[in-house]
C-alpha positions as a Markdown table, in Angstrom:
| # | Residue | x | y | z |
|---|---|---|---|---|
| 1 | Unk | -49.7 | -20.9 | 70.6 |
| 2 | Unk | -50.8 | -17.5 | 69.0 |
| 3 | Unk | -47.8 | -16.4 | 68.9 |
| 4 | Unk | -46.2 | -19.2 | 67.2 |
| 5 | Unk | -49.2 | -19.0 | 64.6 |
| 6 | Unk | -47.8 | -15.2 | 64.0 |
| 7 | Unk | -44.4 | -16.2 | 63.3 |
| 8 | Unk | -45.6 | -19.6 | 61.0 |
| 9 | Unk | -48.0 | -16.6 | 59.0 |
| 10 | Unk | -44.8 | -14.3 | 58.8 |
| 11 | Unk | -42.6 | -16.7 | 57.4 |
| 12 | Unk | -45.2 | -17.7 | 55.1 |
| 13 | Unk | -45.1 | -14.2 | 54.0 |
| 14 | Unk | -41.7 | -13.1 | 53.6 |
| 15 | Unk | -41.3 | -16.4 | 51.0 |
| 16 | Unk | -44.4 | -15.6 | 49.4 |
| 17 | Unk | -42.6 | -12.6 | 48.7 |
| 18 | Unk | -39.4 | -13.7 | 47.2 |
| 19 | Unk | -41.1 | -16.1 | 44.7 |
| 20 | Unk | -41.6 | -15.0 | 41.3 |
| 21 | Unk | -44.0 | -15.4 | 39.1 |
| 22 | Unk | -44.2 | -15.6 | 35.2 |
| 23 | Unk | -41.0 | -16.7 | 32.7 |
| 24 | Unk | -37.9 | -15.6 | 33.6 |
| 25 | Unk | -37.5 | -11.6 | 33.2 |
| 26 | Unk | -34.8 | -10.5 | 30.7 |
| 27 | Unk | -31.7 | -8.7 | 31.4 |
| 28 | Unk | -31.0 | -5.1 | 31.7 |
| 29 | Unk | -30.1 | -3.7 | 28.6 |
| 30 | Unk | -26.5 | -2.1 | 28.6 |
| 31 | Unk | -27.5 | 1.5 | 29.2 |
| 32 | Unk | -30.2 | 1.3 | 31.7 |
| 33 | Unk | -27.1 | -0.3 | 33.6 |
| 34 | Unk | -24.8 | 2.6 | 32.6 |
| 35 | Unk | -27.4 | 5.0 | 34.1 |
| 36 | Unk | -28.0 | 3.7 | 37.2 |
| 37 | Unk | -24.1 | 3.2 | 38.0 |
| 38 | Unk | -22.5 | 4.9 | 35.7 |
| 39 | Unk | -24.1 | 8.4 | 36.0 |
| 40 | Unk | -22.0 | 11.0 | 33.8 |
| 41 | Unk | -20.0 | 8.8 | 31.4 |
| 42 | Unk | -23.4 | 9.1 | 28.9 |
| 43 | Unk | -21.5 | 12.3 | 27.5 |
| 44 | Unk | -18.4 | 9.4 | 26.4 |
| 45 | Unk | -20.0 | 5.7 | 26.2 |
| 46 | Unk | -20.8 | 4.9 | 23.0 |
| 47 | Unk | -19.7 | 8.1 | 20.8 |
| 48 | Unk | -17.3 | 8.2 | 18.0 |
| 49 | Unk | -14.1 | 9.4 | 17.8 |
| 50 | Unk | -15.0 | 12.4 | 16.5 |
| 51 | Unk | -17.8 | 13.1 | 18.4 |
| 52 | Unk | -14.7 | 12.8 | 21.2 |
| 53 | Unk | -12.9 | 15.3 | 19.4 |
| 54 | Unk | -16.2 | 17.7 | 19.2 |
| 55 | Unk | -15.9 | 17.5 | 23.1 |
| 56 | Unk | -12.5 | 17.8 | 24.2 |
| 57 | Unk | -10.6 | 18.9 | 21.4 |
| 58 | Unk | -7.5 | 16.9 | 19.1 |
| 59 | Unk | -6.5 | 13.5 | 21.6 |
| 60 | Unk | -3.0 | 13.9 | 23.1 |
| 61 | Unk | -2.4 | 10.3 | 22.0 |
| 62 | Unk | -4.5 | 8.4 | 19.3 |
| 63 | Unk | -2.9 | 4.9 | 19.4 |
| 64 | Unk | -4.0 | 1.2 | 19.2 |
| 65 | Unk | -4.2 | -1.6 | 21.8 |
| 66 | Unk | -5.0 | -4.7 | 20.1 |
| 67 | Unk | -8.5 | -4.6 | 18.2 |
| 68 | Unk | -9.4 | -1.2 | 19.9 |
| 69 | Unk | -8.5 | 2.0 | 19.0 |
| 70 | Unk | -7.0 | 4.3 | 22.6 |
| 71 | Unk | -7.8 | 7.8 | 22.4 |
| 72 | Unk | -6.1 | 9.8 | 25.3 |
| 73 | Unk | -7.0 | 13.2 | 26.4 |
| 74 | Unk | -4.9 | 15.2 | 29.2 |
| 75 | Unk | -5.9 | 17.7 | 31.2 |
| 76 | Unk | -4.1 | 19.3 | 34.0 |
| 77 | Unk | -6.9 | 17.7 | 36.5 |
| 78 | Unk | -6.7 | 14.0 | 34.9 |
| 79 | Unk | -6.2 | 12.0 | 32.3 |
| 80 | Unk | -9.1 | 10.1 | 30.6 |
| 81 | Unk | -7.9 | 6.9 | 28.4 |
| 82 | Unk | -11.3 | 5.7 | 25.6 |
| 83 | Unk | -11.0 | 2.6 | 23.4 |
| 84 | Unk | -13.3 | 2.2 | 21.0 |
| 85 | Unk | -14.8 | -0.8 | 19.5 |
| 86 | Unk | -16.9 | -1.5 | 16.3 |
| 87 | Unk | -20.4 | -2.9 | 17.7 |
| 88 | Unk | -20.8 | -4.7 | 14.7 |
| 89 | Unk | -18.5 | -5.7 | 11.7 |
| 90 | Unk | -17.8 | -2.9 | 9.2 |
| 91 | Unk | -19.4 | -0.2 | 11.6 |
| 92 | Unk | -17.3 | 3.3 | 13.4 |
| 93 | Unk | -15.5 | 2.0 | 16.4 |
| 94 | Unk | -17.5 | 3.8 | 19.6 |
| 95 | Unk | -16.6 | 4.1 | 23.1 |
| 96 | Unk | -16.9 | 0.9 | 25.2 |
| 97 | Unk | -14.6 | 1.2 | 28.0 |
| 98 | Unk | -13.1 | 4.0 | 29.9 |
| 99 | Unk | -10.1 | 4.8 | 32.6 |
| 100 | Unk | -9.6 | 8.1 | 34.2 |
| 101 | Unk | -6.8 | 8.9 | 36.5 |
| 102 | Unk | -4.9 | 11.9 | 38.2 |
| 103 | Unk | -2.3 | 13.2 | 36.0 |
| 104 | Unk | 0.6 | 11.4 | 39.1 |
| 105 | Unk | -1.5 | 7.8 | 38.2 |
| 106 | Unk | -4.0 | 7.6 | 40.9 |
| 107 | Unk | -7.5 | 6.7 | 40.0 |
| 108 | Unk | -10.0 | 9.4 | 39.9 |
| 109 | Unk | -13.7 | 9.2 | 39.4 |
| 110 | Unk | -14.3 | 8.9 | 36.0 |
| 111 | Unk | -17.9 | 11.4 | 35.3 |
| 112 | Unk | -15.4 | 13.8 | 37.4 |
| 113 | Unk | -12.4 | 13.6 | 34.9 |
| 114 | Unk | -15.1 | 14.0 | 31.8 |
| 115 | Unk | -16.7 | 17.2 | 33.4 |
| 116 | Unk | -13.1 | 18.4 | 33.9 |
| 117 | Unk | -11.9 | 17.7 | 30.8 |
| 118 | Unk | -15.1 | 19.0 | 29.0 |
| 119 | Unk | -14.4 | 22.3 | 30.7 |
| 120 | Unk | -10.7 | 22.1 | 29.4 |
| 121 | Unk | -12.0 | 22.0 | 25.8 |
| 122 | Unk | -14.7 | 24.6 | 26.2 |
| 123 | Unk | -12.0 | 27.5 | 27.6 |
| 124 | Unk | -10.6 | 29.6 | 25.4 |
């Protein structure tokens, strides 16, 4: 009998602890997201072309897919493809989306490829 108590008290517990209470809590912003997965790719996400260019010197390829604008930079460790966006009508296109991958097409961490590259640009 006690012991079924126990468990009845437990279980009252571990829902007590799933409920919430208050209005529903907002989502993450974008970058508080970034950070917690995405740690390294601050030094890319959301720059400006040239602010790209400041980091890793001229782009190998400056092209357009669609609406966004692909700037490619090669390295001899990887290769690190940016498109850029507008956030808003009228403003500079910034970095939304990124793919990194060894210079024979495997994929590669991408925070690895920017640190490589980074390094590429800072040599003399």
């Amino acid at each position: 009998m006690i012991r079924r108590r126990h468990l009845s008290v437990a279980a009252t517990l571990l829902l007590a602890a799933c409920t919430t209470t208050g209005g529903p809590k907002s989502a993450p912003s974008a970058e508080k997201v970034m950070n917690l997965h995405e740690a390294g790719l601050e030094r890319v996400m959301g720059k400006t072309a040239a602010q790209l260019v400041a980091l890793f010197g001229d782009a190998d390829i400056d092209g357009h897919e669609g609406q966004a604008r692909r700037l490619q930079f090669v390295g001899p460790a990887c290769v690190l493809d940016t498109y850029l966006f507008p956030d808003k009508p009228g403003a500079e296109p910034v970095v939304t989306y990124i793919d990194a991958r060894l210079p024979a097409g495997d994929d590669i961490d991408r925070a690895s490829c920017i640190a490589a590259l980074s390094r590429r640009a800072a040599a003399p």
